[in-house]
N, C-alpha and C positions, 0 to 999 in steps of 0.2 A: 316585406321579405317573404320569398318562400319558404315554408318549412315541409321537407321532402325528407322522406325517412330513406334508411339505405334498403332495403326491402323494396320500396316502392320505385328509387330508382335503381336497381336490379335489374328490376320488371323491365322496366322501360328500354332499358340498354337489350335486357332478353330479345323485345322484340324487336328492334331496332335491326340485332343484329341475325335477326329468321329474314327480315326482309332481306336485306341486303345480301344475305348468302343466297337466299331465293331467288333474288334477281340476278345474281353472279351463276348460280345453277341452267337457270334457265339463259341465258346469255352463252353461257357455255355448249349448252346443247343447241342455240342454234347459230352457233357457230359449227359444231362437228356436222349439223344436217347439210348446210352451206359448204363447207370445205368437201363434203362427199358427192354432192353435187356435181361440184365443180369438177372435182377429178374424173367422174364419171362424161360430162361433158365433154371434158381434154379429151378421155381416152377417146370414146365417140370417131369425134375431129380427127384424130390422129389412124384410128383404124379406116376413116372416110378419105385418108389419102395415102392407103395401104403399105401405114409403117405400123410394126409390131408393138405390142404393147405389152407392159410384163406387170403386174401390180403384185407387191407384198404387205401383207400384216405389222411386219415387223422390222426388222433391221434389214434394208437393201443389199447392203455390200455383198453378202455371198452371193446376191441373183445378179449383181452385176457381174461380178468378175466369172460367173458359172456362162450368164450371155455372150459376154465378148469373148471368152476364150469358144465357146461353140461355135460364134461367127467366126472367128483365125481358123477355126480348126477346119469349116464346112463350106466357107466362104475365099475368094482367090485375090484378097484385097489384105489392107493393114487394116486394123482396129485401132481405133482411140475413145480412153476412158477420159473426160474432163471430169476431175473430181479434185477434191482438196484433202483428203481422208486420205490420211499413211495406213487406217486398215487396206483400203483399198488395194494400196501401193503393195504391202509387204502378202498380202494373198497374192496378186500377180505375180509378184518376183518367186515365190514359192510354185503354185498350181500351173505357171505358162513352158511349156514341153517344147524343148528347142526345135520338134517337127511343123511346131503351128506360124504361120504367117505373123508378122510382127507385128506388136500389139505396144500402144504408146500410154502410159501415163501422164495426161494431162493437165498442170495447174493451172486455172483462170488467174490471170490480171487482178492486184485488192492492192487495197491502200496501205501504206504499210508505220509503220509507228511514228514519223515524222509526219504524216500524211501525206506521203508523195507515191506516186503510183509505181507496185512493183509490177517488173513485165511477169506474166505466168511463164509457165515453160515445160516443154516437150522431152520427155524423158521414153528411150527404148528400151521396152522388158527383157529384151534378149541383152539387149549391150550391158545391163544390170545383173544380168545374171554370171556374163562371163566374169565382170571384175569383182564380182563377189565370190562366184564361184560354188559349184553343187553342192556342197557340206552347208557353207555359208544360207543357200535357200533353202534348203533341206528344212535348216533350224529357224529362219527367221521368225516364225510363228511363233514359234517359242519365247525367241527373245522380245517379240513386239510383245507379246505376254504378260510376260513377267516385267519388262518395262515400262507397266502398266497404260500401253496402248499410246503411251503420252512421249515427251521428253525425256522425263526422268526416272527412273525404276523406284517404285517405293520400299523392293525388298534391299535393294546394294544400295541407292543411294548416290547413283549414276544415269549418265548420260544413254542414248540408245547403244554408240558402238562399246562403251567402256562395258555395258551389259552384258554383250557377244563374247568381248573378250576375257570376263569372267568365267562366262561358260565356259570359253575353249580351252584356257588355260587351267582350269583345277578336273581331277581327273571324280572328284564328286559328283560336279554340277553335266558333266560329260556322261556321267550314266546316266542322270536327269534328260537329259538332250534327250538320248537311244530308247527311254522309254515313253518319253511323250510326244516322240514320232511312231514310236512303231505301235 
């Protein structure tokens, strides 16, 4: 039998586990050397068949929705975002200015919880804006907000519209709106 004291195996686990974070460290890093690479590659390719190329640090959505609304606005065609992100969405329905050419929020085609294929689908920013209506985009930011970006609001304890319609109907959460737009 072996006789191993806890001290001794301590040690052992200690280093066991300097390896194994060392080798997950170093895997880590050359995977980010790799993925930057690569990006830089794409861009490359992509500026070599004189389409523009936008790179961020951090969160995209604002430089998306800041691009396609500067294309609608400079450009004599419709824009389309393919995205799946409801930030996306509810920046559009907010930031697109009914003088700009029409600009579509696009979802791709995915699988959906029986695993049968949903079709995506073509949504107009302007046609969203009407049956919502200018107060309605005015606040959306708001409510997507506090909605906590998701389905359900963590502060009500509601859906996205039941959120909205919290705001609009108590004359509290309605100064809340007028100060955290202006």
């Amino acid at each position: 039998m072996y006789n191993i004291t806890h001290s001794a195996l301590k040690r052992q686990v200690d280093v066991i586990t300097k390896q194994v974070v060392g080798a997950y460290l170093r895997m880590h890093f050359w995977l980010i050397c790799v993925t930057k690479r690569f990006i830089e590659l794409l861009k490359q390719h992509l500026l070599l068949n004189a389409l523009k190329v936008h790179l961020v640090k951090s969160d995209a959505d604002t430089m998306i929705v800041s691009v396609a609304l500067n294309c609608s606005e400079h450009g004599n065609t419709a824009v389309a975002i393919l995205a799946e992100d409801t930030d996306i969405l509810a920046l559009l329905c907010h930031h697109r200015k009914p003088s700009l050419n029409e600009v579509f929020f696009v979802s791709p085609s995915r699988k959906g919880k029986d695993g049968k294929r949903v079709e995506g689908k073509s949504v107009n920013i302007g046609v969203i804006q009407k049956k919502m209506g200018h107060e309605a985009c005015e606040h959306i930011l708001v409510v997507h907000a506090t909605g906590s970006c998701d389905t359900t609001s963590v502060i009500f304890d509601l859906g996205k519209g039941s959120v909205y319609n919290k705001f609009a109907s108590d004359s509290c959460t309605q100064s809340l709106f007028h100060f955290a737009i202006s």
